[in-house]
C-alpha positions in Angstrom: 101.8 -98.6 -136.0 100.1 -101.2 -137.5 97.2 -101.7 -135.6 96.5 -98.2 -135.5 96.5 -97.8 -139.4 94.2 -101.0 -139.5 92.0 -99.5 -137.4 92.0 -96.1 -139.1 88.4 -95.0 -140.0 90.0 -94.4 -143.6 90.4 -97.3 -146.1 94.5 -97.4 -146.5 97.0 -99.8 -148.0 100.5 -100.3 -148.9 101.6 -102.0 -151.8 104.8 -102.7 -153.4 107.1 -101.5 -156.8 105.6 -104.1 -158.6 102.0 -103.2 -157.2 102.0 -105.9 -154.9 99.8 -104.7 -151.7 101.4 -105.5 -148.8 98.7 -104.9 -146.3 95.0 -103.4 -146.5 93.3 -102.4 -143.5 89.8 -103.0 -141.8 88.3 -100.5 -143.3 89.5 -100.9 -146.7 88.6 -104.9 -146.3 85.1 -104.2 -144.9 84.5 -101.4 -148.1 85.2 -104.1 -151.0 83.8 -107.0 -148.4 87.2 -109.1 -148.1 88.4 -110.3 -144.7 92.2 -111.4 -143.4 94.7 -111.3 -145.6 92.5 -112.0 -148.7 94.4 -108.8 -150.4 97.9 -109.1 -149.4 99.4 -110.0 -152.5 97.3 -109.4 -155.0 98.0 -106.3 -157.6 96.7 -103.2 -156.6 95.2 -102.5 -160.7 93.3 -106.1 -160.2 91.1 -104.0 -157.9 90.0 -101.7 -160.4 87.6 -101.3 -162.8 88.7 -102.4 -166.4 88.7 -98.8 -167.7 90.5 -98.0 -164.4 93.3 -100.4 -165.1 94.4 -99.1 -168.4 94.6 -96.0 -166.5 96.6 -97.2 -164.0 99.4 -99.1 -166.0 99.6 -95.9 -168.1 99.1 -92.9 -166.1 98.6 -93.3 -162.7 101.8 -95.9 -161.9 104.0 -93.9 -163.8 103.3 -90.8 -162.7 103.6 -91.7 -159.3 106.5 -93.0 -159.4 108.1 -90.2 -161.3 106.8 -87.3 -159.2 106.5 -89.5 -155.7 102.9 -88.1 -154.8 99.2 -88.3 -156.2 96.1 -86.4 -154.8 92.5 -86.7 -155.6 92.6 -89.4 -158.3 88.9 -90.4 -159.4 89.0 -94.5 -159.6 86.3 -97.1 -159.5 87.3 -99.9 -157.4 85.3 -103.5 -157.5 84.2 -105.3 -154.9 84.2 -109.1 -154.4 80.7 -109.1 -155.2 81.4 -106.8 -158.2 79.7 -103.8 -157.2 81.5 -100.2 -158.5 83.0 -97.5 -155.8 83.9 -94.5 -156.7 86.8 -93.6 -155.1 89.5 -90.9 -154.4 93.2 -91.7 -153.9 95.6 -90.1 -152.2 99.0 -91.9 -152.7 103.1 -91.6 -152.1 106.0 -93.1 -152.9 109.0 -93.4 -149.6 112.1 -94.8 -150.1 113.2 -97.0 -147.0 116.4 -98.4 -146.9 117.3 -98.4 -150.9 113.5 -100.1 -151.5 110.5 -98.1 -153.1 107.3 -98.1 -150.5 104.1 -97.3 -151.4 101.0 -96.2 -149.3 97.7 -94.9 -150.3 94.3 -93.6 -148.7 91.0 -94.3 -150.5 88.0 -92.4 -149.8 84.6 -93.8 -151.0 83.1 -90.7 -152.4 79.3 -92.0 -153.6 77.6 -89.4 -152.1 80.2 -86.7 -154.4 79.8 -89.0 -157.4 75.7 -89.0 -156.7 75.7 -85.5 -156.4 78.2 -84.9 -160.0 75.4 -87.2 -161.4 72.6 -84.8 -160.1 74.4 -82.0 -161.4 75.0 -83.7 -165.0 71.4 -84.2 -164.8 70.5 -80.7 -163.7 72.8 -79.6 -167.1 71.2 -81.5 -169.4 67.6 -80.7 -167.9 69.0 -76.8 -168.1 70.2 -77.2 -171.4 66.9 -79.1 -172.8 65.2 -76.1 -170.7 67.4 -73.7 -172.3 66.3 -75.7 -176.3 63.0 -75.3 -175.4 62.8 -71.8 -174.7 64.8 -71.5 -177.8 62.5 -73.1 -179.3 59.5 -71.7 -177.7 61.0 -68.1 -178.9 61.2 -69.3 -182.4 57.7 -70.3 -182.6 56.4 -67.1 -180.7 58.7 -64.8 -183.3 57.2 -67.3 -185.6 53.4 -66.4 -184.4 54.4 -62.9 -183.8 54.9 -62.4 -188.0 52.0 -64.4 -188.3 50.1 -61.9 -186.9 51.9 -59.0 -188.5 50.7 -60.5 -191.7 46.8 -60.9 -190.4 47.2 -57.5 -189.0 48.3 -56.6 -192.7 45.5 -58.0 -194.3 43.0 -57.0 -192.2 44.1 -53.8 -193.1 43.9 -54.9 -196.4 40.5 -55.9 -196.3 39.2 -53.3 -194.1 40.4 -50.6 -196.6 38.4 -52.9 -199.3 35.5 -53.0 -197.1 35.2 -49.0 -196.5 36.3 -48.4 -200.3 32.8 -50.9 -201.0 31.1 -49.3 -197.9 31.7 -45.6 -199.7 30.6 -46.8 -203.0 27.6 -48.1 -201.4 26.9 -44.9 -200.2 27.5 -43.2 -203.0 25.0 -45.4 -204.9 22.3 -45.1 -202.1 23.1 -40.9 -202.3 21.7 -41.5 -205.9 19.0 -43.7 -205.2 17.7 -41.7 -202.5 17.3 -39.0 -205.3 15.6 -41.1 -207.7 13.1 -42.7 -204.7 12.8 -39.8 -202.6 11.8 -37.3 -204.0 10.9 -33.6 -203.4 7.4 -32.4 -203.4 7.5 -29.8 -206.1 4.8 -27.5 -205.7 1.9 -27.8 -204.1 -1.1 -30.1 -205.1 -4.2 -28.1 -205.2 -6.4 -28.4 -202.3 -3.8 -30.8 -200.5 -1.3 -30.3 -197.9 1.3 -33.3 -197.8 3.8 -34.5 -195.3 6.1 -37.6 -195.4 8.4 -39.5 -193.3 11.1 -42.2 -194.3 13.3 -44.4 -193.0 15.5 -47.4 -194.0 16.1 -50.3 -192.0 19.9 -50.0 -192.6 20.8 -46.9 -191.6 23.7 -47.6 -193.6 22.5 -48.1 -197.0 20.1 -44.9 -196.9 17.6 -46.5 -198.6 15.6 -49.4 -198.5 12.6 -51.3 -200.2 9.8 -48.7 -199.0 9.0 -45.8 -201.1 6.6 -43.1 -201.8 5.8 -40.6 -204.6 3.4 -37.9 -206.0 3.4 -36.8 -208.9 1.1 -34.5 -211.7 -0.8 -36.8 -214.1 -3.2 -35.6 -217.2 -6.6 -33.6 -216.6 -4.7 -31.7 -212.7 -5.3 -35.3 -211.4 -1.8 -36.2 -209.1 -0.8 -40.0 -207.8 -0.2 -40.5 -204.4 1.6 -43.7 -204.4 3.4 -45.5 -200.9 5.3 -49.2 -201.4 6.6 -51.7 -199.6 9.4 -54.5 -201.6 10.8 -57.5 -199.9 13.9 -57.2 -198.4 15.9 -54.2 -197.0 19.6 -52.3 -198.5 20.5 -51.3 -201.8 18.7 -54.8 -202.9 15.5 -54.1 -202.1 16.2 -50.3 -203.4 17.0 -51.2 -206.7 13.9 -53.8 -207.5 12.0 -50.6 -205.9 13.3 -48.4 -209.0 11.8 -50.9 -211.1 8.4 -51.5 -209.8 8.4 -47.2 -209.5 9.7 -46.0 -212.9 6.8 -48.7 -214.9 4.0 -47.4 -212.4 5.0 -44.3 -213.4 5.1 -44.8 -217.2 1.5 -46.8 -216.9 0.2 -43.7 -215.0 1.7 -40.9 -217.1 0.0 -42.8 -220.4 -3.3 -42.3 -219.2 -4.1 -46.2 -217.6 -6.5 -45.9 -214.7 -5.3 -47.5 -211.3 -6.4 -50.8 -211.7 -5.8 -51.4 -215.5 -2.3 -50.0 -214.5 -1.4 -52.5 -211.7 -3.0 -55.1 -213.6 -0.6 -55.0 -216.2 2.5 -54.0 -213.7 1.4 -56.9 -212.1 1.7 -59.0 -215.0 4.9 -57.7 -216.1 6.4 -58.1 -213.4 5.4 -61.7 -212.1 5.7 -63.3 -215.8 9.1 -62.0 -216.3 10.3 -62.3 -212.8 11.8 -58.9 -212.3 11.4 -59.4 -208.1 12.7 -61.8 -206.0 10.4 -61.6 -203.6 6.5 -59.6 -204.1 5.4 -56.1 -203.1 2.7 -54.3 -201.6 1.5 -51.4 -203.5 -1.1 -48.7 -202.3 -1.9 -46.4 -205.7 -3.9 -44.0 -205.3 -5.7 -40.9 -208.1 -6.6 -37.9 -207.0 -9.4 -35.3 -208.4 -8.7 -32.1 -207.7 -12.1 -30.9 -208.8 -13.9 -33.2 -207.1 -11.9 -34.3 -203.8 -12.3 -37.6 -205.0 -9.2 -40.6 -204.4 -9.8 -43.8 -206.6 -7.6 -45.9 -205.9 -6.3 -49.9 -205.8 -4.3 -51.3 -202.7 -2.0 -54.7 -203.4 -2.1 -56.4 -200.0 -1.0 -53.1 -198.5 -1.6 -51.7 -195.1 -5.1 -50.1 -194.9 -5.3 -46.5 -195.3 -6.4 -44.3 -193.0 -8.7 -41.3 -193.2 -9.2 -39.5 -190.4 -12.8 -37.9 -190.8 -12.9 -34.1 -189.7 -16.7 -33.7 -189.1 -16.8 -36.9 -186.7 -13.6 -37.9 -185.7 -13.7 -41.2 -186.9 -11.2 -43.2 -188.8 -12.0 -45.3 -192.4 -10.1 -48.1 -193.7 -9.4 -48.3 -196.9 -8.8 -52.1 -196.9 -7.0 -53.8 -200.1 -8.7 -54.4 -203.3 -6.5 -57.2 -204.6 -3.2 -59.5 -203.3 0.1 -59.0 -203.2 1.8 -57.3 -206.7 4.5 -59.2 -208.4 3.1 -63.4 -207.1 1.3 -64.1 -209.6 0.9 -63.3 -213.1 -3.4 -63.0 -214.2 -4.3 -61.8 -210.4 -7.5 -59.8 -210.6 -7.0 -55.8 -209.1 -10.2 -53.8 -208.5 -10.4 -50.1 -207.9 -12.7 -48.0 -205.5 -13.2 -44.3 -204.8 -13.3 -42.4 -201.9 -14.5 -38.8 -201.3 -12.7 -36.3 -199.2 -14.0 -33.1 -197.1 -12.1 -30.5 -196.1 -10.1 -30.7 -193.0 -10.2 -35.0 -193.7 -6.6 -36.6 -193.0 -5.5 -39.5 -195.6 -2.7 -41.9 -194.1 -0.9 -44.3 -195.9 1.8 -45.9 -194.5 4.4 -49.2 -194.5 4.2 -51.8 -192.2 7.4 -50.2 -190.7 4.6 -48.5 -188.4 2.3 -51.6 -187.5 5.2 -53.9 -186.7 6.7 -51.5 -184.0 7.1 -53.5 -180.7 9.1 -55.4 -178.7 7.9 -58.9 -180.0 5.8 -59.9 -182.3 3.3 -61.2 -180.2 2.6 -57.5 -179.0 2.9 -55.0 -181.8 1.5 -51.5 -182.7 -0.7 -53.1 -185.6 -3.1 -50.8 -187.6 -5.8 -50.1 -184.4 -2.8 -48.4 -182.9 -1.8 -46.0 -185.6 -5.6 -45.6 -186.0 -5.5 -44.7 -182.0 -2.5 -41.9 -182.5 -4.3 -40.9 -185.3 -7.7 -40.3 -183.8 -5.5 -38.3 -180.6 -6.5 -34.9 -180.4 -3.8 -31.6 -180.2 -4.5 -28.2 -178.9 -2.7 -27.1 -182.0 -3.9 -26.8 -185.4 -3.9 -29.6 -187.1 -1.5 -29.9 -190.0 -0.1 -32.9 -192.5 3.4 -32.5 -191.0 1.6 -32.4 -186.8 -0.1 -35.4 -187.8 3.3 -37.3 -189.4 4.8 -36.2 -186.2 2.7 -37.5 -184.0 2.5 -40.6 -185.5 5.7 -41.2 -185.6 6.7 -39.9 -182.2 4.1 -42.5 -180.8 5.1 -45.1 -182.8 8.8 -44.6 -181.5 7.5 -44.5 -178.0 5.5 -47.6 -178.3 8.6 -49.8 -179.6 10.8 -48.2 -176.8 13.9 -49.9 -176.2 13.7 -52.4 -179.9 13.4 -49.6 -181.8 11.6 -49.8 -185.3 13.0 -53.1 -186.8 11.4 -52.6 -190.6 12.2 -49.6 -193.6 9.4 -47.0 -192.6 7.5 -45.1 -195.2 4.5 -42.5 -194.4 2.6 -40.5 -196.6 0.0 -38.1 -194.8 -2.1 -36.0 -196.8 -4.5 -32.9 -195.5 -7.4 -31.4 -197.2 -7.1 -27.8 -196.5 -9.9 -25.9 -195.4 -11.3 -22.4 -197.1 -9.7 -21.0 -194.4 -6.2 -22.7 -195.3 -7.2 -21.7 -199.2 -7.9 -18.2 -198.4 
């Protein structure tokens, strides 16, 4: 019997009452590396781990002995060379004779404790998995009312924005009343036609303007102006410079006395940011006569019915508003009947798709000169130059405000 438990492929061993073992077989020598009777002996708890001891003396023995079987004990037992096995026992007590016998099988179990090791790992990496998403959650919840709050205030501030947005409109309703205004009755011998647009579409106005009004002796201004910048900005400075040309005009100044002190006014008390360009222009019903003064503006054009040609009426001083003592001359044109004055912002002339390549004065001169089955007529005329302008820019559209002014001397036939 002997032999075959020492060959066993299971480590097994007997040991004594007093934990004496008895005998230890190959397989149980060859797993903690002893040979003979190296065991036989020695106490069974010297083979354990210190941890495993304790247990022994207090548990394991005792409970052995009290209930004569074990199964699937966890130990650690050392080798000679101190290395750790884990280790199951299996173990029972037999009484033979009067005397107590012990026997026990050990199975190594390292692959069982690598695996509990694996999954202790695989906890902890669930558990740290399972933190993280926690705390992953947290910070998206956290970033979720984040946003909420953005969202909140963008609201916030978009309802600020269209609350200033409506205001602006408002404002720009009135301005466009003050800087656009109505032709009130006709001017005797004329037929007028205008066109305006702002840069901004949405502030309605901008830093171009025209106006006609009745002066003293049934003389009328025609006036067309161009102010840096674009928007309710540029509107308001227009006010400015409009209302005192007015009040120069309406005391009886003549053009160029007028924008001479304008002029002055303006650039000695600084009341622009920027400078303007100013065409002002008198007109005589009684003798078709135009005297005006043009500050840097864009040429006027008149469109001569008898020969088709087009005159410039080039500028007769700088820019309004630089420079306080500039010099301003006036100069008179005569108009016949059927003739076609156009004064106009250089909305018009910039039209293109680069600078390099714009519409420029020659080209509203061209659409100007164009000629129409049709009668012609101050509002044809405004059409047509606009309508060609449009088409020349194509695809960039007109980039400045735009401000036109076309004025028609009627015929006897238009009279009659």
């Amino acid at each position: 019997m002997n032999d075959l438990l020492n060959d066993a492929p299971c480590a097994f061993l007997t040991f004594s009452s007093e934990s004496l073992i008895e005998f230890a077989n190959a397989a149980l020598l060859s797993l903690l590396g002893y040979a003979g009777d190296e065991l036989r002996g020695r106490r069974l708890d010297s083979l354990l781990s210190p941890g495993g001891r304790v247990f022994y003396q207090t548990h394991l023995y005792p409970l052995l002995h009290m209930q004569g079987r074990l199964d699937e004990i966890s130990l650690s037992l050392m080798t000679k060379g101190g290395e750790e096995i884990p280790v199951l026992l299996y173990a029972q007590r037999t009484e033979k004779e009067g005397v107590d016998f012990y026997s026990g099988v050990l199975a190594p179990m390292r692959q069982r404790r690598r695996f509990e090791e694996e999954l202790i790992l695989a906890r902890r990496a669930a558990e740290e998995a399972a933190e993280g998403q926690r705390a992953a959650n947290a910070a998206l919840e956290e970033a979720r009312r984040a946003l909420e709050a953005q969202h909140a205030e963008l609201q916030t501030l978009n309802a600020v924005i269209e609350a200033r947005s409506e205001r602006e409109r408002n404002i720009a309703e009135r301005l466009q009343d003050a800087l656009r205004p109505a032709l009130h009755g006709p001017v005797p011998g004329l037929d007028l036609a205008y066109y305006y647009q702002p840069a901004l579409e949405e502030a309605g106005v901008g830093g171009d303007f025209f106006d006609v009004f009745p002066l003293d002796s049934g003389r009328y201004a025609l006036v067309v102006g161009d102010l840096a910048g674009k928007g309710l900005d540029a509107a308001a400075q227009t006010a400015t410079v409009r209302h005192m040309l007015r009040a120069l005009l309406y005391i009886g100044e003549e053009p160029a006395s007028a924008i001479v002190k304008l002029n002055d006014m303006l650039a000695g008390n600084a009341l622009l940011t920027g400078f303007a360009t100013l065409f002002v222009g008198v007109y005589d019903p009684q003798h078709f006569a135009v005297t005006y003064v043009s500050c840097g503006q864009e040429p006027g054009l008149l469109l001569r019915a008898d020969t088709g040609g087009v005159e410039s009426l080039m500028p007769t001083g700088p820019v309004l508003g630089a420079f306080a003592g500039s010099v301003f001359q006036q100069r008179c044109v005569l108009l016949e009947p059927e003739d076609v004055l156009c004064l106009f912002t250089d909305g018009l002339t910039e039209a293109g798709l680069e600078r390099s390549n714009m519409l420029g004065v020659e080209g509203i001169a061209d659409l100007l000169r164009e000629e129409t089955p049709e009668a012609q007529t101050a509002a044809s005329v405004a059409r047509r130059l606009i309508d060609g302008t449009e088409m020349f820019a194509t695809a960039a559209g007109i980039r400045d405000d735009v401000c036109l002014l076309v004025v028609r001397v009627q015929s006897k036939t238009d009279s009659d």
